[in-house]
N, C-alpha and C positions, 0 to 999 in steps of 0.2 A: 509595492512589493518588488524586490532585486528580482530579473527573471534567472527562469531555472535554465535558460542557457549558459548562462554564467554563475552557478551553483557551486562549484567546487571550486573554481579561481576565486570567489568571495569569503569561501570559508578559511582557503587556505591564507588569502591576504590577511584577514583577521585573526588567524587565529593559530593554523599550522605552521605559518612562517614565521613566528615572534621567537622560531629558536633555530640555534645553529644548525646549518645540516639539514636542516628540514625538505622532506620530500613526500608529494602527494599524490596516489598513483591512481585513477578513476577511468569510469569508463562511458563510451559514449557512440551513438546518439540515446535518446532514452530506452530502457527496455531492451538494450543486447549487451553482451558481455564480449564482442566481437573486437573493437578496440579501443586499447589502451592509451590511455593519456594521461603525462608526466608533468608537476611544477614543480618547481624547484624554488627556493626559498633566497632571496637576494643575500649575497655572502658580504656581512657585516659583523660587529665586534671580534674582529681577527685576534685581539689577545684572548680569548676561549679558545683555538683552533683546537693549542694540546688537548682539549677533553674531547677524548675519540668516542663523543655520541652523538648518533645519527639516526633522526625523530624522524619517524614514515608512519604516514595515513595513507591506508588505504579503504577506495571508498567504494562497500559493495553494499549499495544501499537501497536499491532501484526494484532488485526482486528480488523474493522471499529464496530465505538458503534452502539449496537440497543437494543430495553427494556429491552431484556435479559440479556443481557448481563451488565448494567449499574446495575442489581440484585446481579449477578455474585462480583464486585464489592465492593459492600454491605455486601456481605457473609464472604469479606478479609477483613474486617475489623478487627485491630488490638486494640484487649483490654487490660485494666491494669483490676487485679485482684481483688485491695483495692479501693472499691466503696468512701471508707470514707477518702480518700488520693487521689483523681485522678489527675494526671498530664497532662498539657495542652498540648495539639494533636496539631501539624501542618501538615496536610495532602497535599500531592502535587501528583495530576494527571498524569504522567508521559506518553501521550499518541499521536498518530501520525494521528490523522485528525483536517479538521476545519467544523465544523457543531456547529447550533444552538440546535440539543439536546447536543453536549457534554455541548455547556456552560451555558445550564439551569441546567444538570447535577453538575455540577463543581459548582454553585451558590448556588441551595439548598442543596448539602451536605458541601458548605462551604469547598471545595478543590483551591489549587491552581497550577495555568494549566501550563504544565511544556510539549511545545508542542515542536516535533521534528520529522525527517523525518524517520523513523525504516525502511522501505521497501529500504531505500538508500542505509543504512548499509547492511541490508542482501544482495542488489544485487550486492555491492563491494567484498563482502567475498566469495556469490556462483560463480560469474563471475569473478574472478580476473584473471582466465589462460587466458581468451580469448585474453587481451591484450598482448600474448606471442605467437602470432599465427601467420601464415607467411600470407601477406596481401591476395596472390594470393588463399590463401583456402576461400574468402572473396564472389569472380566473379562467383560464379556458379550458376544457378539457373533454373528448368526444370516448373515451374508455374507460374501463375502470383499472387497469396495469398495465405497465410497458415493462419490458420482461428483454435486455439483450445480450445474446448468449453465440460468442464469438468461435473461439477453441473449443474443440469440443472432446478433447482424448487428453490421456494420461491422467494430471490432477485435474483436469476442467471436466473431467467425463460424469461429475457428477450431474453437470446441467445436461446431459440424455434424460436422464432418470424424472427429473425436475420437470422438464416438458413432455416429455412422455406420460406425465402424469395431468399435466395442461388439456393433452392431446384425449388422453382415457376418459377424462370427465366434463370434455367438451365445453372448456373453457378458453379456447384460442379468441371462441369468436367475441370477447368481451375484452381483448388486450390486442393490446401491439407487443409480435412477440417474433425475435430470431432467432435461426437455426440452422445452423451451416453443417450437412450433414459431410462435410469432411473438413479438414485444415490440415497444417505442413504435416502433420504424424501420420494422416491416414483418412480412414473412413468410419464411419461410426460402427460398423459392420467387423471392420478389421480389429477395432478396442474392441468388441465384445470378448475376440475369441485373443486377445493380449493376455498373455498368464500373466503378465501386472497390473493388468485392470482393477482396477481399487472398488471397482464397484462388486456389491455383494449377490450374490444367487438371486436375490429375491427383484435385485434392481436390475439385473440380466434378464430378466423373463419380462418386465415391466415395460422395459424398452425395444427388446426384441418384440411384445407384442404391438406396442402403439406408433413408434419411430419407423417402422415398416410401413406405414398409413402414408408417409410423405411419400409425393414422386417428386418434389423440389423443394432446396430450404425453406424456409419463413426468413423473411427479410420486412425489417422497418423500416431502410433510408437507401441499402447501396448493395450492390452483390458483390461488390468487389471491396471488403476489409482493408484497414491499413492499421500499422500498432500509432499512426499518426493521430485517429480519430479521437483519441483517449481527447488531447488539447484542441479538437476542433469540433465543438457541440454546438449543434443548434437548439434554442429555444423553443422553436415550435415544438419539436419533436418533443424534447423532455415535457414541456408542458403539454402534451397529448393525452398524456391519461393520468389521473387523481392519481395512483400508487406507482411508487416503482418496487421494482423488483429487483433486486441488486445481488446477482452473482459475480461474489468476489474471484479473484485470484488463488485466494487459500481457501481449501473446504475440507480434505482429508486429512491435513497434519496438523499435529497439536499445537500450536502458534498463534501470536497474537500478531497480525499483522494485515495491513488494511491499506487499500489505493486509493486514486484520485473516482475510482467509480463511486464510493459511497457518499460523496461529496457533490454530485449530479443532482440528487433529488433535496438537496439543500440546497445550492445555489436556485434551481426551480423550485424552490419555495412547494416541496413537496414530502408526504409521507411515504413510507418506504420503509419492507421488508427485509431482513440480511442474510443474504446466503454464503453464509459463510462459515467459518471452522468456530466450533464451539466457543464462548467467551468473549469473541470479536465485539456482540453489542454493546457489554460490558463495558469494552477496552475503549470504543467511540465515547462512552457515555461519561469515562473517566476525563475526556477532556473537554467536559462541560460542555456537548450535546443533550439534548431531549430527544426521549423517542415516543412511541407510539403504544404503551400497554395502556392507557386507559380507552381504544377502540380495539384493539386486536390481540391475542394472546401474542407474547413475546416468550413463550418457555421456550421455543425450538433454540433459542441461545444456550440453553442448560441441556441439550439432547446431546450426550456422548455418542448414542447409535447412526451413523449417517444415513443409514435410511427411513429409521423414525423420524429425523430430523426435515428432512426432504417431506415427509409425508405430515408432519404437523404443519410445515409451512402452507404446502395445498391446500391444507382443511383449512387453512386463513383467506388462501387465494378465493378456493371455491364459497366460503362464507359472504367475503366484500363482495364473489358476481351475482350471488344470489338478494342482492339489495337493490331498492329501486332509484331511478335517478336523482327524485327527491331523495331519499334519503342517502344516498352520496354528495348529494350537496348541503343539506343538512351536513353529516359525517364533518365534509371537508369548512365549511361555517366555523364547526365548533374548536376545529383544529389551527384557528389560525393563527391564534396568541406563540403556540409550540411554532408554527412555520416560518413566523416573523423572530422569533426566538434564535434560532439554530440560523436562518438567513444572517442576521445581524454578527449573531457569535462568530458565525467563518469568519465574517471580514474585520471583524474585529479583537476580539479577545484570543480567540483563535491562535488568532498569529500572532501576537503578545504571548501565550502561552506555550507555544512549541519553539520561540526564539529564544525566550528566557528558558527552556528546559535544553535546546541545542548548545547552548554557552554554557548553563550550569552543569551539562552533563561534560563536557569538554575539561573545566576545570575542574568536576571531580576526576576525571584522569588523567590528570595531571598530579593532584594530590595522592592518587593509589603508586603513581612512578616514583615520586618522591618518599615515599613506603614502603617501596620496596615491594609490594604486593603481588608477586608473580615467582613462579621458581629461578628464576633469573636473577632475580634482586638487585634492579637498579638503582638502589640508595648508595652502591657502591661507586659509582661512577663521580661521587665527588661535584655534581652540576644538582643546581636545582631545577625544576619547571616552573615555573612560577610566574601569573601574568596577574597585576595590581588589581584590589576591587573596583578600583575607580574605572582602571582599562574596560573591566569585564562590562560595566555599567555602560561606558560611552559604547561599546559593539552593541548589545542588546539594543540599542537605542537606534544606533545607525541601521539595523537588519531588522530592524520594527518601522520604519519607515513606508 
């Protein structure tokens, strides 16, 4: 797999730059929106010049949108100079969730949504040794969940509530579990009393009572975090306890949008909970993963309420501690057809399948441009977009490698 260092100079060679004018504005290193970086598309068939359009991707695809960030955005905007010359913009979103702000977003700036899986790519390029690993380093496991829980304010403040409820029902001591009772926002202490706190009444007294119990985080591996660790796992650790626990990125907004954490306890050849924003397990499931309901309820996927949601997951947690070693080994025996399932599928069909939906989503907008499909209506501009089925077939090929 191409690595995700060079993610956006691969798409734009392949794909942004097969048209005049083209320009590709992204950002980097992973995980900030701190700076920007431009390609620019090699200036070739100079008899098009006269056709004043000029194709810009921009790629905000790395973390889930929120107002800020849709400013953020705004700010890359690429302008021409000569006010009294301008040439017609086609702007394409280049971005990796599904939510009703991106496409309000995408609608009044008049962009076209250029959607795809980004968290797929990076977890094939950070995790690619695992699939070189001898099975038997696979079978070990001294807990029954590994639980890690980095940010802990604004949208991640759901994971207070989560362990606090870990913490209430005296299930620490059967997981590997962390808890960094501050990060860059603040203190856990400070979110409580944030009038944006997203957590409800009932999860403010929850964790006000239990989160008060700590006099230092819970830590698995490091007391000092980095947003590096995402690509740097070790195996022992994942394989430490039979379940993971996987709190996502997104948990309070309505979105379907998923990182390279869900993708941990597949490459370790493990089952695992999702915590995350309603429908996500669904959305995994839709690109031919298996999961986990015939051992543990999976309804907290269909729980609208986030704190019901948090509190059906616990009843799962505290069910699996309440089992005995035997029958966690048993458990995990019977699960292994689904392990070796979902392992295989990453490295394989996986990536077959988010390459061909990266391309084919590419060339469907291109076809909505050449439509017109925007209040802009660039059918007018006289150019087509247009890249050969053969073309589109040999890229899928080369980015499937």
């Amino acid at each position: 797999m191409f690595s995700l260092d060079r993610f956006y100079h691969i798409l734009h060679d392949n794909l942004v730059s097969q048209f005049n004018n083209a320009h590709s504005r992204f950002c980097y290193p992973f995980g900030t929106y701190e700076v920007s970086g431009l390609l620019i598309s090699n200036e070739k068939n100079r008899e098009f010049y006269h056709l004043r359009n000029y194709f810009h991707c921009y790629f905000f695809d790395q973390e889930p949108y929120y107002d800020y960030s849709l400013e953020l955005i705004k700010k890359s905007y690429y302008t021409y100079k000569d006010s009294t010359d301008r040439p017609n913009f086609i702007n394409i979103l280049a971005n990796s969730e599904k939510s009703d702000l991106k496409k309000d977003f995408i609608k009044s700036e008049s962009f076209y949504d250029w959607y795809y899986f980004f968290h797929g790519f990076a977890a094939l390029d950070w995790y690619r040794d695992f699939q070189y690993m001898n099975t038997s380093s696979f079978n070990r496991f001294n807990k029954v969940f590994i639980c890690y829980n980095h940010l802990i304010s604004k949208y991640r403040s759901y994971r207070l509530h989560l362990v606090s409820n870990l913490i209430d029902q005296d299930l620490i001591k059967h997981g590997h579990v962390s808890l960094f009772l501050k990060d860059t926002e603040g203190t856990w202490q400070e979110e409580l009393v944030d009038p944006q706190c997203l957590l409800d009444t009932r999860a403010k007294l929850q964790v006000q009572k239990s989160i008060s119990q700590l006099s230092a985080p819970l830590i698995i591996d490091t007391d000092t975090p980095c947003g590096s660790m995402s690509a740097d796992v070790n195996l022992s650790d994942l394989t430490s306890a039979l379940w993971h626990v996987v709190t996502e990125t997104v948990y309070f907004l309505p979105k379907l949008h998923l990182t390279e954490k869900i993708f941990k306890p597949i490459v370790a050849r493990r089952p695992f909970i999702l915590v995350a924003a309603p429908g996500n397990l669904a959305y995994l499931k839709s690109y031919g993963f298996r999961t986990f309901d015939r051992w543990i309820d999976e309804s907290y996927d269909d729980e609208p309420d986030h704190y019901i949601r948090i509190e059906k997951i616990t009843a799962e947690i505290a069910r699996l501690c309440s089992m005995s070693p035997a029958q966690l080994n048993q458990m995990h025996a019977e699960m292994q057809e689904v392990l070796d399932y979902n392992f295989d599928h990453f490295y394989h069909d996986f990536k077959i399948t988010i390459v061909n939906e990266l391309v084919d989503n590419f060339a469907g907008v291109l076809g909505q441009i050449n439509n017109g499909r925007i209040p802009n209506n660039h059918s007018r501009h006289h150019q087509r977009f247009e890249l050969s089925p053969e073309y589109l077939v040999e890229v899928k090929k080369r980015l499937s490698k």
